[in-house]
C-alpha positions in Angstrom: 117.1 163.1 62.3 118.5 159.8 60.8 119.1 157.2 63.7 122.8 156.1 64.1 123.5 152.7 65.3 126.4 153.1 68.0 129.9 152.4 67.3 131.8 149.3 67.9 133.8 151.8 70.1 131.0 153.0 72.2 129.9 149.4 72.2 133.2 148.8 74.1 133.3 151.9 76.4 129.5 151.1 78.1 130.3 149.3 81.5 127.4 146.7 80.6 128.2 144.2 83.5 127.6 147.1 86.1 124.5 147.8 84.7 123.3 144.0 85.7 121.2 143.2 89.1 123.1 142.9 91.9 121.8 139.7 92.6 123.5 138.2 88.7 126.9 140.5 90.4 127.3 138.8 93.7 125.8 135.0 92.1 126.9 134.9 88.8 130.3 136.6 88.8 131.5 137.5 92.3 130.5 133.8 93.9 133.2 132.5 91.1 136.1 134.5 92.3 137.8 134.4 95.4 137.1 136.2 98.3 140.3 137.8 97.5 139.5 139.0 94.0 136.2 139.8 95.1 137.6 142.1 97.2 139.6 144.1 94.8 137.2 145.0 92.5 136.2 147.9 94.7 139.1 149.2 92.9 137.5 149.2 89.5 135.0 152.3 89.4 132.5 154.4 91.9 129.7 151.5 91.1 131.9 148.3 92.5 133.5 150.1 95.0 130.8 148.5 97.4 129.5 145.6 95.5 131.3 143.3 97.3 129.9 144.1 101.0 126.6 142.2 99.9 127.6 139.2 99.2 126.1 136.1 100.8 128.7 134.3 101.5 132.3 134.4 102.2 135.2 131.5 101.8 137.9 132.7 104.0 141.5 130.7 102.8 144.7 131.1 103.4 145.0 132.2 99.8 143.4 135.4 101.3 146.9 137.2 101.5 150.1 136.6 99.8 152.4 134.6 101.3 155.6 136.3 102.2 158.7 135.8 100.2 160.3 134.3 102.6 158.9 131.3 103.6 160.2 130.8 107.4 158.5 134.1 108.2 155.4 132.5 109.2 154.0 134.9 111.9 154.2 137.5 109.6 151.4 135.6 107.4 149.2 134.7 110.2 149.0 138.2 111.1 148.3 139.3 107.9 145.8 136.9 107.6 143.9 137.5 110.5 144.3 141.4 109.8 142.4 140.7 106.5 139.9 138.5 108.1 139.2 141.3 110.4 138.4 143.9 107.9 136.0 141.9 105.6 134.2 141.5 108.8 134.4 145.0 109.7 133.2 146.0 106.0 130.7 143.7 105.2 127.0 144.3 105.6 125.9 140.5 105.7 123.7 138.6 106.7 125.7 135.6 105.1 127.1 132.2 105.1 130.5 132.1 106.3 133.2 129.1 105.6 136.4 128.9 107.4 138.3 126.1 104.6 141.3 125.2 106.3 142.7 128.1 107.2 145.0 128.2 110.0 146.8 124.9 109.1 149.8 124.7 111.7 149.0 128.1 112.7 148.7 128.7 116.4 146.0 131.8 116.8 144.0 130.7 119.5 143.3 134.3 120.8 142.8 135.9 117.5 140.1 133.4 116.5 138.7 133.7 119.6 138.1 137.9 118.8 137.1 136.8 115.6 134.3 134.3 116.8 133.2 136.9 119.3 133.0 139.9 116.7 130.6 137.3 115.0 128.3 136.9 117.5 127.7 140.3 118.2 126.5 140.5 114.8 123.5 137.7 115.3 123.5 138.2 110.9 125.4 134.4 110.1 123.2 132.1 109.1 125.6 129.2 108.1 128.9 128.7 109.4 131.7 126.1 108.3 134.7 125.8 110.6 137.4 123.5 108.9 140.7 122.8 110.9 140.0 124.6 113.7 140.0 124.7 117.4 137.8 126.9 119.6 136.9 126.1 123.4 133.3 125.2 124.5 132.8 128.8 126.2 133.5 130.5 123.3 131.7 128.2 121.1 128.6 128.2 123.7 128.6 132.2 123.5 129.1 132.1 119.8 126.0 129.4 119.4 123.7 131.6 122.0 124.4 135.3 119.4 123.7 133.7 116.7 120.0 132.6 116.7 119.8 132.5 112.8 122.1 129.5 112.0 120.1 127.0 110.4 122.7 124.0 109.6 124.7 122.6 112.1 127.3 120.1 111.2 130.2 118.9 113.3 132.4 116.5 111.6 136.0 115.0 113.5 138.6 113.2 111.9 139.5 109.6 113.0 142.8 109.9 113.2 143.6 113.2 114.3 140.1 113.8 116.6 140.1 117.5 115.3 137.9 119.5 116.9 136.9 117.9 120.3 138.7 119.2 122.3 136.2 122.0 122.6 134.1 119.3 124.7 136.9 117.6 126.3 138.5 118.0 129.7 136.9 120.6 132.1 134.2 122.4 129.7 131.7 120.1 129.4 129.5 120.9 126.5 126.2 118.8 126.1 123.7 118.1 123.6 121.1 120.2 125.9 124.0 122.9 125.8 124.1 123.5 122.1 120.4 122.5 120.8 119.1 125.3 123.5 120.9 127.5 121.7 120.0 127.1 117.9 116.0 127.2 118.1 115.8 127.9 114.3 118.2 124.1 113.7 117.0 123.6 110.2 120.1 120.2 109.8 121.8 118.5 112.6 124.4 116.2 111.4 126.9 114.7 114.3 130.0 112.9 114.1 131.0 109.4 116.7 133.7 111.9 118.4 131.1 114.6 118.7 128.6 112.2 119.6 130.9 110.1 122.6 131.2 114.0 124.1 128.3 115.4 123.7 126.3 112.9 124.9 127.9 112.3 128.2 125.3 111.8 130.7 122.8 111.1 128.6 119.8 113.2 127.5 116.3 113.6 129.1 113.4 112.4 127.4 112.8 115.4 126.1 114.1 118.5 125.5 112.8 121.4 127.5 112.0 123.3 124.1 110.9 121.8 120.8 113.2 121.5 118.0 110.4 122.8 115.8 112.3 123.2 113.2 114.6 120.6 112.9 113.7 118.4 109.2 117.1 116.6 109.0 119.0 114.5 111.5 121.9 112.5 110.9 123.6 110.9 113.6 127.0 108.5 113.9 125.5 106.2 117.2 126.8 103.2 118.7 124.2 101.3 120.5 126.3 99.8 122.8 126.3 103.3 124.2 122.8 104.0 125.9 124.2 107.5 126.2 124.1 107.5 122.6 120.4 106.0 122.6 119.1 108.1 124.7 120.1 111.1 122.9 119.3 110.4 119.7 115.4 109.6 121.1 115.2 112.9 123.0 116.4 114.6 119.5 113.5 112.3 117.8 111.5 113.1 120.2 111.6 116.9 120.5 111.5 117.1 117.1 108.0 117.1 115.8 108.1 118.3 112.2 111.2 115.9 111.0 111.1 114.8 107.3 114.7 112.3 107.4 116.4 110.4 110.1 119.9 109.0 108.8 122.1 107.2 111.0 125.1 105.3 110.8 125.8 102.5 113.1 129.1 102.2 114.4 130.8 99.6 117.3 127.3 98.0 117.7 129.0 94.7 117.8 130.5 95.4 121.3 129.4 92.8 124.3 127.4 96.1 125.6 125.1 95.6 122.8 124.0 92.0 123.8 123.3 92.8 127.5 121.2 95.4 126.5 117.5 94.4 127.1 115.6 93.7 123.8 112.5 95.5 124.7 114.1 98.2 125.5 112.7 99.8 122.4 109.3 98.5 122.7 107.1 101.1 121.3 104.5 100.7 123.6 107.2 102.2 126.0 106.5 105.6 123.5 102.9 106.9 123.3 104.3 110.6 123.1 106.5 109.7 120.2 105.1 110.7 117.1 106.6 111.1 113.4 103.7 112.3 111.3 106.4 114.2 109.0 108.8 111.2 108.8 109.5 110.4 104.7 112.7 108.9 104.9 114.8 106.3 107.4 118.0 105.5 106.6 120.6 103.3 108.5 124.0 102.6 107.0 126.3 99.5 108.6 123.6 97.9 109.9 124.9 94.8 111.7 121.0 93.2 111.9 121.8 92.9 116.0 118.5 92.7 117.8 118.8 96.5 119.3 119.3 97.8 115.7 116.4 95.7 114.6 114.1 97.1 117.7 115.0 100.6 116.6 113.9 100.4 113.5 110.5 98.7 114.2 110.0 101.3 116.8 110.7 104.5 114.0 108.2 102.4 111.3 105.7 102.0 113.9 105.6 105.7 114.8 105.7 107.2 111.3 102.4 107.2 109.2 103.9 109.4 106.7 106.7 107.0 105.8 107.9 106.3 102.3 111.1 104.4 102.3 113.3 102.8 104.7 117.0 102.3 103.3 118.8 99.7 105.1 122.7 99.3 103.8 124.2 96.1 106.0 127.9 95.8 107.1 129.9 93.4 105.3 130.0 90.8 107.9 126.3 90.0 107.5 126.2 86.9 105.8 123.1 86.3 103.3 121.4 83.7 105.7 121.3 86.5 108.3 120.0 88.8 105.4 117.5 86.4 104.5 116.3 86.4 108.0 116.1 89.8 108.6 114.0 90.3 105.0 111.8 87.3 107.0 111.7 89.8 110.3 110.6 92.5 108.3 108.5 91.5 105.7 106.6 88.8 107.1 106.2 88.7 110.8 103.5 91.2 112.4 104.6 94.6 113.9 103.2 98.0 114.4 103.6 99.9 110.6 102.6 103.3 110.5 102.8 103.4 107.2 101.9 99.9 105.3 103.0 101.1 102.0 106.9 102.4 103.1 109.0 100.7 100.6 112.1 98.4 102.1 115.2 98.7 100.7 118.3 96.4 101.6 121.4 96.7 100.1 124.7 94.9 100.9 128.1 96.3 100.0 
């Protein structure tokens, strides 16, 4: 029998995209829609009906649902919103990364997000979280943290203006840096606002942590070292973190009178024969203001990281050159302890 090559009509009736992986489906095609589209094409035949429950990740929006008609009816779309949160969850098989982009806006739904971060932590399948204009207390956040062992990035970011988001640590619950690192043993990325960093490091931080962040690689801290709060936290982070690969701070208020009555060997790393880098690659410090406590700091990292390859220094505008000039002098040519005598210096000015 004589082979027939099919028809442009048959052509058009195969469902060729269903036939792809599900891994090209939920990357390639579903990852470009939004959540909300992503959803409906359950609709579409037997085969997508639950394509959609595997994806790895969601962006919840307020774009989720409709807005009503009438724009003064308000509760009605929060409700709505939070309804349709609610059943994703419900239908979804995760594990995933979940993002939260501004969703609430001037929307007051305290308790519901409250339900919503406990139906997550029951779960323990999130991995990645992103909370963007939201407000949650530390208890629930503290519960959250504890249920969900996975999460690998943490990043808490406040605005300047507004302080979004601290209130979580302010007032009566006290949340701590011991507090939330106990309960992320898997920390992959730590990254820490000055607002986050003022609360959470109230009282200062132990030496060391009880546990080891074992597998913490990336730490980037706002710290004021006019704060030995502050000092002492980052250190007990360094510290108790054995296998990290990047250290990126950025200096902020260092110019504060606390800063000069701070003594200068207060960093002296003979003070830290248990402190060792072996993984350390990268040091960066942004508005560096070449005080004596900054310079200490960074002598003290260099001298405890043999596996050192660059040290990025980017100074604050009111460093003149002469002081620039000095501080290339400091580093270059007098002797200190280097780890690693071939970790290139880099100093840029703005």
């Amino acid at each position: 029998m004589e082979h027939q090559n099919p028809t442009k009509t048959q052509c058009l009736n195969s469902d060729i995209i269903s036939t792809l992986p599900q891994n090209i489906i939920e990357n390639n095609i579903l990852s470009r829609m939004t959540l909300r589209d992503a959803v409906r094409t359950s609709i579409l035949s037997k085969e997508w009906r639950y394509t959609w429950r595997s994806m790895p990740k969601l962006v919840f929006t307020r774009k989720m649902v409709k807005r009503p008609s009438n724009r003064c009816c308000t509760l009605l779309h929060k409700y709505k919103l939070v309804n349709a949160i609610f059943n994703v969850l419900l239908l979804h098989n995760g594990p995933t990364i979940l993002e939260f982009e501004s969703l609430f806006g001037k929307f007051c739904i305290d308790s519901e997000f409250a339900q919503i971060i406990s139906y997550l932590a029951k779960g323990n399948k999130v991995k990645e979280l992103s909370f963007d204009n939201v407000e949650v207390s530390a208890q629930m956040f503290r519960q959250f943290l504890s249920k969900c062992s996975l999460l690998e990035d943490i990043v808490l970011i406040a605005c300047e203006k507004t302080q979004k988001g601290v209130d979580f640590v302010a007032g009566e619950n006290k949340f701590t840096f011991v507090d939330l690192l106990q309960c992320v043993p898997l920390i992959v990325l730590l990254q820490i606002s000055k607002y986050y960093m003022k609360y959470l490091s109230a009282g200062g931080m132990p030496r060391k942590l009880p546990t080891s962040l074992a597998h913490l690689e990336y730490l980037y801290l706002d710290l004021c070292m006019a704060e030995k709060d502050e000092i002492s936290s980052a250190l007990c982070m360094i510290m108790s973190s054995p296998l990290l690969k990047k250290i990126h701070f950025v200096m902020y208020d260092n110019e504060d009178p606390p800063v000069q009555q701070t003594p200068t060997d207060f960093l002296d790393p003979e003070d830290y024969p248990d402190m060792n880098l072996d993984y350390l690659e990268i040091l960066m410090i942004d508005d560096f203001s070449n005080l004596p406590l900054e310079m200490e700091f960074v002598k003290l990292i260099m001298a405890k990281s043999p596996a050192l390859e660059e040290v990025q220094i980017k100074l604050r505008c009111t460093v003149s050159v002469n002081e620039e000039l000095k501080m290339v002098k400091d580093m270059l040519l007098l002797p200190f302890p280097r780890a690693s005598p071939y970790a290139k210096l880099i100093i840029d000015r703005p």
